[in-house]
C-alpha positions as CSV (number, residue, x, y, z in Angstrom):
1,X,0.0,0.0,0.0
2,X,1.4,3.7,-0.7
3,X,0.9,6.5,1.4
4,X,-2.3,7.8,-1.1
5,X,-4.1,4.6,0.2
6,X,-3.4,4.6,3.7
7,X,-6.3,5.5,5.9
8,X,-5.1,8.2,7.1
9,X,-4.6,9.8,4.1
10,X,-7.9,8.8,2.3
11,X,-10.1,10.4,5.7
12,X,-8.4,13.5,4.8
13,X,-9.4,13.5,1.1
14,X,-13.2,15.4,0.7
15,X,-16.2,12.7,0.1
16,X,-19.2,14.1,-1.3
17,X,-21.3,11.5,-3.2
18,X,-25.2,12.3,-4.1
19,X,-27.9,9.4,-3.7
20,X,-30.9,9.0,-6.3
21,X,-33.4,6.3,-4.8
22,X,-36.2,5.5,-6.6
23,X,-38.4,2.6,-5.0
24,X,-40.1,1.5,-8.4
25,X,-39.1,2.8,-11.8
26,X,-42.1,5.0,-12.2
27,X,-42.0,6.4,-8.5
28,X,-40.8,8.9,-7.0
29,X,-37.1,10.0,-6.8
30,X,-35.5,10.8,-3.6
31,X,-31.8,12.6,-3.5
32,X,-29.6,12.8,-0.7
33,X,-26.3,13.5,-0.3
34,X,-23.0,12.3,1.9
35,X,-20.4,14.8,2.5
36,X,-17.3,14.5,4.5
37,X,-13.9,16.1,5.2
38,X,-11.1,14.8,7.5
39,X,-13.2,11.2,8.5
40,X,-16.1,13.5,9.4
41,X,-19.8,13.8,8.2
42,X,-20.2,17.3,7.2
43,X,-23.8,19.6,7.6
44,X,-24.0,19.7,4.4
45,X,-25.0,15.8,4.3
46,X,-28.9,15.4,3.8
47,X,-28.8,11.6,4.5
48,X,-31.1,10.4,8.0
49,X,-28.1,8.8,9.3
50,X,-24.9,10.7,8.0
51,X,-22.2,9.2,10.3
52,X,-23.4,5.1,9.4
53,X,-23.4,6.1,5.6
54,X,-20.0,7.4,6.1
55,X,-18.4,3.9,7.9
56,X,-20.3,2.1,5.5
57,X,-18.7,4.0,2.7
58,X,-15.0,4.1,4.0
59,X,-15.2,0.3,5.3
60,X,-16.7,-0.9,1.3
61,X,-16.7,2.1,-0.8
62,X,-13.2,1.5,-2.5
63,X,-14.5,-2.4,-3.4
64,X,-17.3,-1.6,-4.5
65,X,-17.2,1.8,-6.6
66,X,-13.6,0.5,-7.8
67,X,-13.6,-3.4,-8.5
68,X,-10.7,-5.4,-9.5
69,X,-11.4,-7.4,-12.6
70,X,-11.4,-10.4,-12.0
71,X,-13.5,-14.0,-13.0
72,X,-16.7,-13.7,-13.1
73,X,-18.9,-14.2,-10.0
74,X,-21.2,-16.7,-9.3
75,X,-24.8,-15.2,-7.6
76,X,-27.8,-16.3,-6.9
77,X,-30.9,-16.1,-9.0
78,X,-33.3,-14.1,-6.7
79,X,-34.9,-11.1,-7.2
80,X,-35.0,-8.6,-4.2
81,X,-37.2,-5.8,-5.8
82,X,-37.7,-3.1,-8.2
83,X,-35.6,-0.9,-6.3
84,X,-32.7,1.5,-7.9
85,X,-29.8,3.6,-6.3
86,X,-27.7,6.0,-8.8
87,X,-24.6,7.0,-6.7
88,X,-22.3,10.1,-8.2
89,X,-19.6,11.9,-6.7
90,X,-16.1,11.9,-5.1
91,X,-15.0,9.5,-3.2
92,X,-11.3,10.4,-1.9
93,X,-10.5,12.2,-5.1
94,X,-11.8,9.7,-7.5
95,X,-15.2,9.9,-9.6
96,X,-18.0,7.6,-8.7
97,X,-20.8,6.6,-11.1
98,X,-22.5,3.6,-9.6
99,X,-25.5,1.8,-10.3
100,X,-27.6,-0.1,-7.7
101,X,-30.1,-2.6,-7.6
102,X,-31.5,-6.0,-6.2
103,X,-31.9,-8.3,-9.1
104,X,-29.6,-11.1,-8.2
105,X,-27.8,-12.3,-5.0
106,X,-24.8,-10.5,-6.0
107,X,-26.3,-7.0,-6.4
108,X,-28.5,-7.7,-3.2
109,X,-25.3,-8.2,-1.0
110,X,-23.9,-5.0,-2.8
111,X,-27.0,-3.0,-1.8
112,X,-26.7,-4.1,1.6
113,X,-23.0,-3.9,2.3
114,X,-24.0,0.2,1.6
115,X,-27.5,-0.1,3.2
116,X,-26.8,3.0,5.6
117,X,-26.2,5.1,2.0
118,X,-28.5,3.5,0.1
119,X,-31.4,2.5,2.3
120,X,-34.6,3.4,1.9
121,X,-36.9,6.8,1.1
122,X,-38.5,8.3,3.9
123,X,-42.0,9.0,4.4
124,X,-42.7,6.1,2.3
125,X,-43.2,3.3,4.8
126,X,-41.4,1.1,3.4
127,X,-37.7,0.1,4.0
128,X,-35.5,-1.4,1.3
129,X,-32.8,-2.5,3.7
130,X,-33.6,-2.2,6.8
131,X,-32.0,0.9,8.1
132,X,-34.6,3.7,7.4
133,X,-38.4,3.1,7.8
C-alpha cells in the first residue's frame, strides 16, 4: 500500500457523493447527499443517518465503486425488488458513477453492504434495507 491509500490519508481526502433512490421505476425519486472532510460527516449531508453512511462507505466504498477485474462471480438467482440507487460523486479524489439494484444475489449483497447510503426513502413506509423506515 502507498501513502495515497493509507487510511489516514484517504479520511483527509473530501467525500461528497449524491444518492438518487427510486423505490419503483415510475416512483418517486428521492436525493440525498454524503459529504465528509477529514473522516467526518459534514452539515451539508442530507442523508437520515450521516455518520453510518460514512463507515459504510470508507469500510466498502473502494471495493465496491472500484472493483478489481477479476472472473466472473457466481450469484444467486433471486430477485430482491424493483428498487434502484444511482450514486455520483467523489470518493477520496476519485469519480463515482454507480449503479444499484437488487436483481440477483450478488447485487443484493452489494446493496446491503452500503445499506446506511442507500437505504430506503422516507416517508414512504417502506424500507428497502432495513435501516430507514
Amino acid at each position: 500500500m502507498n501513502h495515497l491509500d493509507s487510511p489516514d490519508h484517504r479520511a483527509a481526502d473530501p467525500l461528497d457523493l449524491t444518492i438518487r433512490l427510486r423505490e419503483e421505476p415510475d416512483a418517486e425519486e428521492y436525493v440525498f447527499r454524503l459529504v465528509a472532510e477529514d473522516g467526518r460527516s459534514r452539515e451539508e449531508s442530507t442523508l437520515p443517518d450521516p455518520d453510518a453512511a460514512l463507515e459504510a462507505v470508507e469500510r466498502f466504498g473502494q471495493d465496491i465503486f472500484f472493483p478489481l477485474p477479476g472472473p466472473p462471480k457466481l450469484c444467486t438467482q433471486q430477485y430482491g425488488g424493483p428498487q434502484v440507487a444511482l450514486v455520483t460523486g467523489t470518493f477520496h479524489g476519485r469519480e463515482v458513477n454507480a449503479r444499484f439494484q437488487k436483481t440477483d444475489g450478488c447485487e443484493i449483497a452489494r446493496w446491503k453492504a452500503l445499506a446506511p447510503l442507500l437505504g430506503g426513502a422516507p416517508g414512504t413506509g417502506r424500507s428497502t434495507a432495513g435501516s430507514w423506515t
